[in-house]
C-alpha positions as CSV (number, residue, x, y, z in Angstrom):
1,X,97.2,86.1,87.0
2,X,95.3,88.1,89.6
3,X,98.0,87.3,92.5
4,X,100.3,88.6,90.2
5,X,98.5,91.8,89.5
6,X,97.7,92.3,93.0
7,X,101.9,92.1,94.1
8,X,102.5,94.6,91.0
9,X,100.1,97.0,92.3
10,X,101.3,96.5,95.9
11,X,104.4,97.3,94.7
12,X,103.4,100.5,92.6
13,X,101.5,101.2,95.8
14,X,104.8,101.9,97.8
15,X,106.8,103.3,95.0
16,X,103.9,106.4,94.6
17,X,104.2,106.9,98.4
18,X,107.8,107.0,98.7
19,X,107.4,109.2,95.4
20,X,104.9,111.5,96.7
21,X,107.2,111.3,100.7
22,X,110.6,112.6,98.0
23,X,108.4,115.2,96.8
24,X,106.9,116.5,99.6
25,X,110.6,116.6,101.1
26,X,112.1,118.6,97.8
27,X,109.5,120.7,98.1
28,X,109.7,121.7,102.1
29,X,113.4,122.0,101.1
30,X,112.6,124.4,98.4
31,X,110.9,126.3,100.6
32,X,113.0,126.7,103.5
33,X,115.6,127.8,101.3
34,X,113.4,130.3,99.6
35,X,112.9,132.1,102.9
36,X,116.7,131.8,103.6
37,X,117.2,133.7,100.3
38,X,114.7,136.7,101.5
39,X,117.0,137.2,104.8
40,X,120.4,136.3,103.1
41,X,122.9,138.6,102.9
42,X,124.5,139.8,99.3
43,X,127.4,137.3,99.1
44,X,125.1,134.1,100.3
45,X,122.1,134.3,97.5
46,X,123.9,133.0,94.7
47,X,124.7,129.3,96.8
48,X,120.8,129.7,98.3
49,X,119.8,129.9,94.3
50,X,121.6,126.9,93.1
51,X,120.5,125.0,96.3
52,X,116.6,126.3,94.9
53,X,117.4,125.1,91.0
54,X,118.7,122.2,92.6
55,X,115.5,121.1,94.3
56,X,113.5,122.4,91.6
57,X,115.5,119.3,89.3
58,X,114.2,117.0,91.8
59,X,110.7,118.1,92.2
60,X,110.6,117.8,88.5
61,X,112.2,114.4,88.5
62,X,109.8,113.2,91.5
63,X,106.8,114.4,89.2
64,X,107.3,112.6,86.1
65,X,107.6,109.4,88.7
66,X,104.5,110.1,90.1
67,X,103.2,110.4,86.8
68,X,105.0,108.0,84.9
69,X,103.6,105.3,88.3
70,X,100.0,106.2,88.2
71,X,100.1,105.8,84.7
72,X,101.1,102.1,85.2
73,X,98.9,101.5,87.7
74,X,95.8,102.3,85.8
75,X,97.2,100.3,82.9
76,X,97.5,97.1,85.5
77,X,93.7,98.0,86.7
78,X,92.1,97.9,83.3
């Protein structure tokens, strides 16, 4: 029972990295095109601000995996 606990939580392990890693890149993302959108010119803001709702979507949907993987992984260490 223990090995098997111990491969699940490995495997959590790497999911909530790679979770956290697509966050973090959303979120640079995000940001980069934020700053685009404060030099952009009139006709280029409205692409700039799907692009931002766009990774805004992901950073939402990288959060509730975070979430939703912690979650598991205190339910495995109880």
């Amino acid at each position: 029972m223990n090995f098997l606990k111990e491969k699940v939580k490995k495997y959590q392990e790497k999911k909530l990295l790679e979770s956290k890693d697509k966050l973090k890149f959303y979120t640079d993302c995000k940001t980069q095109l934020e700053k685009q959108l404060k030099l952009a010119k009139d006709t280029e803001i409205t692409g700039i601000r799907k692009q931002i709702e766009k990774q805004d979507a992901f950073i939402k949907i990288w959060k509730n995996n975070i979430e939703s993987i912690t979650k598991q992984m205190k339910k495995i260490d109880r």
